[in-house]
N, C-alpha and C positions, 0 to 999 in steps of 0.2 A: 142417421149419421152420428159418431160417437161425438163427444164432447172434446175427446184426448185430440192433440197434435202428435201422440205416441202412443198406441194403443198399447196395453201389455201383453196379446197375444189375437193374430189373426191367422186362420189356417190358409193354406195355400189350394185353394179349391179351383179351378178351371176347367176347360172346357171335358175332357174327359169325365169329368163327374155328370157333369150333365148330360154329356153324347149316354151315358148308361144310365141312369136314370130315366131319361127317356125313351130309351129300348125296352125297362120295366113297364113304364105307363102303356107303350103303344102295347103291349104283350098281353097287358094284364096281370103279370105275376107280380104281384106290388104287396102280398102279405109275408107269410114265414115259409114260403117256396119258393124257388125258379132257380133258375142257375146260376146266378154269381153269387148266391150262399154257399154253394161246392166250392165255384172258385176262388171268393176269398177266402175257404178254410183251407184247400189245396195250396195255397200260392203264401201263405202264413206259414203252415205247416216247412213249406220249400227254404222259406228266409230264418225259420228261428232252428231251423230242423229239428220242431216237435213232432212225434211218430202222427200224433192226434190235437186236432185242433177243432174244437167245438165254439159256434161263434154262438153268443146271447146276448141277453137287452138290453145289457150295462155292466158295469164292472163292479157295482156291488153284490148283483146276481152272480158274477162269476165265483163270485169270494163265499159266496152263500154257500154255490153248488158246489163247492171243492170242499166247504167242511161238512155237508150231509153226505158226500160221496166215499168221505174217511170216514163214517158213523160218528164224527160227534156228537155229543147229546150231553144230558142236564148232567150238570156235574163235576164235567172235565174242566179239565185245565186248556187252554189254550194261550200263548206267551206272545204277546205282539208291542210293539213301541207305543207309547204315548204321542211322538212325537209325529205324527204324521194325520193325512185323509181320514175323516172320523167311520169310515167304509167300513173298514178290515173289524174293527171293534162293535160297529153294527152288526153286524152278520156273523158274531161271534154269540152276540144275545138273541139273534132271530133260533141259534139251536138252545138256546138256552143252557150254555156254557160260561165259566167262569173266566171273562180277561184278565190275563195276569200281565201288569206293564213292567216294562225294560227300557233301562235308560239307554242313550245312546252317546256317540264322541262327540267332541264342542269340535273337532278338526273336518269332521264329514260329512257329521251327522245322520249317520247313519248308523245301527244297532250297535250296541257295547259286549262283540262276541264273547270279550274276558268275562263278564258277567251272564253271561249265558248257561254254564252249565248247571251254576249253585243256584240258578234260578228253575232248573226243572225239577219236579216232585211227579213221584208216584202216580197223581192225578193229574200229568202233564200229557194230553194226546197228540199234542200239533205247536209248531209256532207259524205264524203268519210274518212274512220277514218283508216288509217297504221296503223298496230301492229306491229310495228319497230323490226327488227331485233328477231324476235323470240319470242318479250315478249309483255306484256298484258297493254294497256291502261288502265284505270282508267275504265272500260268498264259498268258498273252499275250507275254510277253518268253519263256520258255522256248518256246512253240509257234514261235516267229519263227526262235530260235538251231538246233530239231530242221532246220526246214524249208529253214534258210540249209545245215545240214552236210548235208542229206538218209539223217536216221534216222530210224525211227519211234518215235512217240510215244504210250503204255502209258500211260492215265493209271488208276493204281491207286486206287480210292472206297472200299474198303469200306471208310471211315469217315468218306464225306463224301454219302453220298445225302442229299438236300434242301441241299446250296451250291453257291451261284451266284456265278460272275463276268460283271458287266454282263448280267445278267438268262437268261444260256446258263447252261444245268446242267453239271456238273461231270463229264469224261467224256465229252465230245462237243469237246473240243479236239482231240484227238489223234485216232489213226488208229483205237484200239480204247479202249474205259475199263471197267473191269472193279468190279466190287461184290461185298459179301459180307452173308449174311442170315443168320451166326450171332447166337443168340441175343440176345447183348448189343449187337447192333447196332440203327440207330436204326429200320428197321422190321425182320422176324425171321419167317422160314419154319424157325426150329430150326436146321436146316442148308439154306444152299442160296447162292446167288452168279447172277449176271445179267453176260455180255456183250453191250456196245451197240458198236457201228460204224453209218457209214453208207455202208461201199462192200459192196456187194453180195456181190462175190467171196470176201472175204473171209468177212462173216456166213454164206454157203453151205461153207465149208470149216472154219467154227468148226463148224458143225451137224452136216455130217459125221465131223468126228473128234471130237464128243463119243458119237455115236451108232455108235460101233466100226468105221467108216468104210466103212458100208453104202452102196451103189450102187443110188437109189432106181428106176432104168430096169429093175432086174433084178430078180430074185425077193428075198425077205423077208428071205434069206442068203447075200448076194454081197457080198463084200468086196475092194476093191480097194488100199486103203491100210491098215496099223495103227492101228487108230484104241480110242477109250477106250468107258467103261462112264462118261460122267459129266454121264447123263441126270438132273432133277431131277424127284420123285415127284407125282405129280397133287398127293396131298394136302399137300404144301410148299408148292405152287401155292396150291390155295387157301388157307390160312393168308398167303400172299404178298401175294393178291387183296383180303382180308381187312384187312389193314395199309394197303395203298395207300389205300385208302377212306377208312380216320381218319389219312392221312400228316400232313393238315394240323393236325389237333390234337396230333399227336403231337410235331410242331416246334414249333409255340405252347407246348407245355407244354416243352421243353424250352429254348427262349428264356427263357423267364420263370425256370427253374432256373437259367441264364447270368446274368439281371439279377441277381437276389438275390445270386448269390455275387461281384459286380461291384460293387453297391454296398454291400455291408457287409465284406467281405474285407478285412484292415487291409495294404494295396498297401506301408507301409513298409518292411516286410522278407519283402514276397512281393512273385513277379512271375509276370503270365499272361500269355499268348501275345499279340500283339499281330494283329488283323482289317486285312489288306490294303484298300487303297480300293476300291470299286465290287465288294466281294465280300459273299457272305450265307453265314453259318455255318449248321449243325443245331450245333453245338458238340456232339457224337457226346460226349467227355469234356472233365469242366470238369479242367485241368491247374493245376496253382500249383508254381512253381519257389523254391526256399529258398537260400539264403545257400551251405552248403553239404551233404555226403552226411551228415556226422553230424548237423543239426540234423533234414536231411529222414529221418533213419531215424528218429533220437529221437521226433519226430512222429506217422511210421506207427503206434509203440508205442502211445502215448499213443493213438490214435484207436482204437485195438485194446484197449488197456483201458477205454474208453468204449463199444464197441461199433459202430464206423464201421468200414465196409467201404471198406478203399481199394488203390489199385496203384503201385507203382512206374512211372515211364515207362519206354518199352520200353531194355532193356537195347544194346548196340553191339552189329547181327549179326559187323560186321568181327573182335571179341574174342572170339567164340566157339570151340570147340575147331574144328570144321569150314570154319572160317574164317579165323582166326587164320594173319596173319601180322606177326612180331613189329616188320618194320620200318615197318609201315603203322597201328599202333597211335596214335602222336602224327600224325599227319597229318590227323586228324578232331578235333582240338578242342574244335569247339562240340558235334560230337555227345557226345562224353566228358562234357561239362559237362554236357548236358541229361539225360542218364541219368542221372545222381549224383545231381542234383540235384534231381527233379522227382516230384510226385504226384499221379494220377485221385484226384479226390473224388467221390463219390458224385454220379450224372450221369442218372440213370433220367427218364422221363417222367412216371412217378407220386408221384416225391418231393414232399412235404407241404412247404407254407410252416414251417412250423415245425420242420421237420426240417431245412432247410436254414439257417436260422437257428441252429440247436443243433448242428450242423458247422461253421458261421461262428466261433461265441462260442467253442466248443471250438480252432477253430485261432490263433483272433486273442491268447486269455489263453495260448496256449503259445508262441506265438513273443514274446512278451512280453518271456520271459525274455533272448531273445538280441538 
């Protein structure tokens, strides 16, 4: 049982997940076969209208297998934000590629496309683009700037399934867009992640090197390239299959968690992310950014002695020990700012009217003070 009186995120799981899951066990097909791996890649495919949709074991894996899928390798360039899941910058060094970071806006927090194009060079092969927190980069002027330098374009979701710009799902810009279905995400196979493209070649070469880079013409164990173990389990699958079915309710209820903390949050001395035009959030987490790093810590305390379950925004991967280089420190900014200064509130799809109310009342009489 949690500690919280307000969790800051529990999935919406019921009986359907289990009525399939249980169909797995009695069947037997509970490894990286059976049918509801077709069908959640079929019924994905349907809602984001990716041509192809490859499910795997997590969504670092996905982010992996989209930059060996584009041949990256030792050397290149690849351009991704400091400010976000340290995933995308992992699996930029599993090809043993060069991250190159980009700042992003204090208004969205999401990539700074005006800085985008003086930031490609010659050794630029890909950028990996986050769609922070739920909501929509600038994603039409960035596709224009990849296509004008000819890189490719990684648009990283797992934290934007159910947003759209101009009515195309998010992830069907670019050349690959990659998802993740842990837990706390807005639908949840436990562990698992979905690659969409819609060039063939490539989806065939994602398939093969997540499946140990077996040679389907020859016998059951012919391999011709190095390839991974980063098949996802029947039963993720249906747990998958499961989610998609209530996706619509589970973004209606999560909308409605975005209104309430929109219109009673007291905006004086807080500030939320700002919704590009023609774009549709799941708002994955509701964010409020504070004055500065002491009032937003003081805060967290405070919602900790209440019993609110909340997070800091993600930390700068640039500043971390593996990353860390001291002269590149101030040249990110805005990202510096939003990490200090920013906090997940409770963002679940089963949050109560009234619960989110009594996070409202509790943030509004504490920033009072300042």
């Amino acid at each position: 049982m949690s500690k919280y009186k307000v969790s800051l995120f529990e999935p919406m799981v019921g009986l359907k997940e289990k009525q399939y899951v249980l169909d797995c066990l009695k069947s037997n097909w509970i490894s990286s076969k059976g049918k509801y791996i077709e069908k959640f890649q079929d019924k994905f495919s349907q809602y984001t209208r990716a041509k192809h949709s490859i499910s795997v074991i997590n969504g670092t894996a996905a982010l992996h297998l989209a930059l060996l899928a584009i041949n990256v390798k030792k050397d290149d360039e690849v351009i991704v934000t400091s400010f976000t899941y340290v995933a995308p910058v992992n699996a930029i060094k599993y090809v043993e590629a060069k991250a190159v970071f980009i700042d992003v806006k204090l208004e969205t927090s999401q990539i700074d496309e005006t800085i985008l194009e003086k930031t490609i060079t010659k050794k630029t092969k890909a950028l990996i683009l986050p769609h922070l927190y739920g909501q929509c980069a600038e994603i039409e002027k960035i596709q224009k700037i990849c296509k004008k330098k000819k890189i490719y374009l990684i648009e990283d979701c797992a934290e934007a399934f159910g947003c759209f710009f101009k009515k195309k799902h998010l992830g069907t810009f670019g050349e690959i867009g990659t998802f993740s279905f842990f837990g706390s995400k807005t639908i949840t196979t436990g562990e698992g992640g979905m690659v969409i493209t819609k060039n063939k070649k490539l989806a065939d070469r994602i398939y093969k090197l997540k499946t140990q880079g077996v040679v389907k013409t020859k016998n059951d164990y012919w391999h011709d390239i190095i390839g991974y173990n980063y098949r996802m389990t029947n039963i993720c699958a249906a747990i998958g299959l499961a989610q998609l079915e209530k996706k619509d309710l589970i973004l209606k209820n999560k909308n409605k968690v975005f209104n309430i903390y929109n219109k009673f949050l007291d905006k004086k001395n807080i500030r939320m992310n700002l919704v590009i035009k023609d774009s549709i959030s799941s708002y994955w987490q509701i964010v409020i950014y504070l004055k500065n790093k002491k009032i937003r810590d003081n805060l967290r305390i405070f919602l900790e002695q209440n019993k609110i379950e909340t997070r800091t925004t993600f930390p700068p991967v640039h500043t971390m020990p593996m990353y860390y280089k001291k002269k590149n420190v101030k040249l990110l900014p805005n990202t510096l700012t939003l990490s200090s200064t920013g906090i997940c509130l409770p963002s679940g799809p089963l949050l109560k009217e009234k619960e989110i109310f009594f996070v409202c009342k509790l943030v509004n009489n504490f920033i009072k003070k300042f």
